[in-house]
Each structure stands twice: as structure tokens, then as C-alpha cells.
Phi, psi and omega in degrees: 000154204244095186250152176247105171280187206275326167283080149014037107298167179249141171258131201251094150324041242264121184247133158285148162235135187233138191061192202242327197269347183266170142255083182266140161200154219204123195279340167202162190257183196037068200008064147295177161269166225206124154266141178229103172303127178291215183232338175252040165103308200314115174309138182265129146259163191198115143274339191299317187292321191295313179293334178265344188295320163277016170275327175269042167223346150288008196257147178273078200240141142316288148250136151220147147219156174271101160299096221248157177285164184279333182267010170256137142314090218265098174260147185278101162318108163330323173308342200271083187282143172271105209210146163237137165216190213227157172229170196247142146190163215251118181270119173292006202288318156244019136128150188316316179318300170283324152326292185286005168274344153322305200303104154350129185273352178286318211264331197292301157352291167298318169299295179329321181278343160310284187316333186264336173285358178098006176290112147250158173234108188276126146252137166180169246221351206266193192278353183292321204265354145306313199295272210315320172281319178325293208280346155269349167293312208281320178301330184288289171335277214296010198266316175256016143100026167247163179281307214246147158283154161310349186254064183356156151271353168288351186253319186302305158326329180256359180258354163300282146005269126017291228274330192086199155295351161303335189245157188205121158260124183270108173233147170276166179227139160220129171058024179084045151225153154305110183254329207180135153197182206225134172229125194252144175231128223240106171277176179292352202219347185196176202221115209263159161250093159292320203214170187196165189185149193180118194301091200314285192359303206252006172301341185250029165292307174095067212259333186289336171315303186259000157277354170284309166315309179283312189323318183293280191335334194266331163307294172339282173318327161272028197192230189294160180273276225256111172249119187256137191246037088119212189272160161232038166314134207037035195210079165293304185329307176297329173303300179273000172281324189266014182247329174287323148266049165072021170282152157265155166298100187243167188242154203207143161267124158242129175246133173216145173256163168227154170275141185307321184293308169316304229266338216256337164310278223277328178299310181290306164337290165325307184269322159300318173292355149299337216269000000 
């Protein structure tokens, strides 16, 4: 979406849409975090942030919601409902090395031991390594009792495709197979790790310990200040896996609206699938 702020620039919105009978919209899926762009490069923070929100408390929506990124500065509008939740991440500000001296030594160890066990980590882009991340997605997914990831490979192909040099897929290797990987997605400022995945057969390799460990370096090397391993809500374990590699606990705002009609659908909806 194309928005006109009140200095006459234009703001570039990016909305996911969901389903056909609502006017559902979601600024990015699987909580990713939600930025909004000036037309001439600037990121809006805010009052610039504020000016576009409230142009969107005018739009005649079913739903929206917003994941705002943890380093923008969000004010909350009564129009708004407001939920906070926390991200894990790692400040890069003096360079991945001290970052990682940073790091629980327990954790530093399991990457070291990976490595003396024959684990490697290759990044690319091309189809062996979508077919190879797929197929460790997918091994994860039945593991947590779904047939499918929520992510297609027809969505990976395009985000590959799209994404450029922005996007980097990381697999771990033991004896030439995949064992583990990390697909890091690279903004102006930071470096997200959306998505991971990993054959548990091969979890006591410790493979994510040292493909989090190279992702930084390679973050460091473009850069970026900040590497965000994004939420662990309701996920203590993943909470303390990344807390061992030295993320601080940061707080991230979500805002949505709902439509009355929507709100009273979805309250119904709830309550038949109780019965």
C-alpha cells in the first residue's frame, strides 16, 4: 500500500492478505516485523510513523495487524488494540567476535565441537539448496504433528527469486548431507533469521550452535548492527537456546484493529469449535 503523508511524501506499507471473504491483512506473516518506507529510502519512525498509522485507522478494514520492528519507536493510539511481546537479539555494534565472547561458553564449546565433529556450513541460493531446506522443514513440521510447513517451497522459490542478495540460506553438512539450516533475511540495519530447521537424528551434532555462530560473522561482514532471531513465545526452550547465545531480551509492539462484525465472527467461530 501507497500512502501520502502530510509533507507530501509517499509511504510504501507492505500488507500480506488473508483469506477472500474478510478484508483480513497482516503487515507480515509468521510475526515477522513491520517497517514502513519513505519513498525516498528513509525508514518513517516517529512522528513520520505516527502520521502513517493514523492514516490507517482510516481505512475500512475487517482486520489489520501490525509486528512494528523492536527499534522503532511506536505510540499507542486508543484506536489500536496493543499486546507486547519480546524478541531475542544480538547487538553486532562491535563486530561479531565480541559478540561471541559474549556467548554462554557452553554454547561457544557446542559450536567448537560441531566443528571438530566434520560439521560444515555452506550458504546458497540455488534449487539443491531450497529442494535440501525444504525437505528439513518438512522433517521438522511432522515432528510437531502438522503434514506441511505453513511456508510452501513455491514461497521459498520466490523469496529467493525477489529477495536477492538479501536473502541467504545457511545448511549445516555432516558426511556431505544436510543436517541443519538458517535462512537469514538482511534489511538495512539488521540481519532477521526467519526461518531454521533441523534433522533432531542429527541434533546432538549441535549444528545450530555454529550456523547462528557463522550467520553472525556473515552479518558483521555486511555491516548490519543487529541480529534478530526474532519471538519465542511460548517456546521456553528456543528462549533459552538463544539466551545462551548472548541475545538480550528486547520488546516489540503489536497493533490491530478489528471490525465489530469481524470481532463478533471470530468470538463465534471460537465457540462452535469448543463444542
Amino acid at each position: 500500500m501507497r500512502l501520502q503523508l502530510p509533507d507530501g511524501h509517499w509511504a510504501v506499507v507492505p500488507l500480506i492478505r488473508s483469506g477472500r471473504r474478510w478484508s483480513v491483512y497482516d503487515g507480515l506473516p509468521l510475526d515477522g516485523h513491520n517497517a514502513f518506507m519513505r519513498d525516498d529510502g528513509l525508514l518513517l519512525d516517529g512522528p513520520s510513523l505516527q502520521a502513517a498509522l493514523q492514516i490507517l485507522e482510516r481505512w475500512k478494514v475487517d482486520r489489520l495487524m501490525l509486528n512494528f520492528w523492536p527499534q522503532l519507536s511506536v505510540v499507542h493510539s486508543p484506536k489500536w488494540q496493543l499486546q507486547t511481546f519480546d524478541a531475542s537479539i544480538i547487538d553486532l555494534a562491535d563486530g561479531a567476535d565480541v559478540a561471541i565472547e559474549r556467548m554462554d561458553g557452553k554454547s561457544r564449546r557446542m559450536a567448537g565441537q560441531a566443528v571438530r565433529r566434520g560439521v560444515e556450513c555452506r550458504q546458497s541460493t540455488d534449487t539443491a539448496a531450497i529442494d535440501a531446506y525444504y525437505e528439513l522443514l518438512s522433517m521438522s513440521t511432522r515432528r510437531w504433528g502438522k503434514e506441511a510447513p505453513v511456508v510452501s517451497k513455491r514461497f521459498l522459490q520466490a523469496l529467493v527469486a525477489h529477495g536477492g542478495a538479501d536473502v541467504e540460506i545457511w545448511l549445516a553438512h555432516f558426511e556431505g548431507k544436510p543436517i541443519a539450516g538458517l535462512i537469514g533475511l538482511y534489511g538495512s540495519q539488521e540481519c532477521y533469521v526467519w526461518s531454521a530447521a533441523l534433522d533432531i537424528e542429527m541434533a546432538v551434532l549441535r549444528p545450530h550452535n555454529i550456523l547462528h555462530m557463522t550467520l553472525m560473522r556473515a552479518a558483521a561482514a555486511r555491516n548490519v548492527r543487529w541480529y534478530n532471531m526474532g519471538s519465542s513465545e511460548g517456546l521456553p526452550n528456543v528462549k533459552r537456546f538463544k539466551d545462551a547465545l548472548g541475545a538480550a531480551t528486547v520488546p516489540y509492539r503489536r497493533l490491530s484493529r478489528e471490525s465489530a462484525l469481524y470481532r463478533w465472527y471470530t468470538r463465534f467461530r471460537l465457540r462452535r469449535s469448543s463444542r
